[in-house]
N, C-alpha and C positions, 0 to 999 in steps of 0.2 A: 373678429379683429382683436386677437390678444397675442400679448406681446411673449412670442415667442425668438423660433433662430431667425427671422425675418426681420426682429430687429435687431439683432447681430451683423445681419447681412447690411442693412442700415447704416451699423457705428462702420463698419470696413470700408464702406463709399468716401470720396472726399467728402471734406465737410460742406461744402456749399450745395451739395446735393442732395443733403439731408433735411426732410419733410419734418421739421420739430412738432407741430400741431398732429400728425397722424401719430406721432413718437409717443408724446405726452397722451394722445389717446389709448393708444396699445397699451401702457403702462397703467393708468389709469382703470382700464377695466381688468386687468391682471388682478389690479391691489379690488375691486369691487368686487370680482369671483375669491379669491382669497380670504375677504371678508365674511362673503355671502355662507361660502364653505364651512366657516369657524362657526359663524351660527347657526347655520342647519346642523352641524355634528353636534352644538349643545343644546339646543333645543331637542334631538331627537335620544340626547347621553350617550352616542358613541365615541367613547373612550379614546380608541384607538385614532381616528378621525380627526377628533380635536390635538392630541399630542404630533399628528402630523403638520395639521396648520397649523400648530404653535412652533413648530421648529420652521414654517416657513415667516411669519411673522418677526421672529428675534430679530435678524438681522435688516428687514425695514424699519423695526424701532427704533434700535439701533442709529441707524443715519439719519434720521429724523431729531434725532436726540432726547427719546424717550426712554433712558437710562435704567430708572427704575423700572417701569416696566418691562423694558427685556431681563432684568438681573435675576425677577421675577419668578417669569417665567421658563425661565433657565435653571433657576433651584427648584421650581416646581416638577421641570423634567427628571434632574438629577434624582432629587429625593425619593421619586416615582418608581426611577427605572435602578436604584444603589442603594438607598438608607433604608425605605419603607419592604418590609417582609413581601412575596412575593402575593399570597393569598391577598393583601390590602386591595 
């Protein structure tokens, strides 16, 4: 039960037919694989792994309105993949 095009199929229903508590679950274990993700790729240092959860994390901080830490982690991408030599 994660929140995939099934809850897509969800928002397109009228709204009175819409299951809010299965929603808010789907969603919920999305963001706790998302999570789970980011700390197994740093705990294990793969690199790659983590720059991928980190460009899915930006934009939940984002609306959540943890500013700083998306602006963050957004110059951490940048600097990574444009300012920092390639070898680094």
């Amino acid at each position: 039960y994660v929140a995939r095009n099934k809850l897509q199929q969800m928002w397109r229903e009228q709204q009175n037919k819409w299951d809010l508590q299965f929603e808010n679950m789907l969603l919920l274990n999305k963001y706790f694989l998302l999570y789970k993700e980011l700390s197994y790729s740093m705990n294990h240092g793969d690199i790659g792994r983590t720059e991928i959860c980190i460009m899915s994390w930006i934009p939940i901080l984002k609306a959540t309105g943890k500013h700083k830490y998306a602006t963050h982690m957004t110059n951490f991408l940048f600097n990574m993949h444009c300012v920092y030599p390639l070898g680094l």
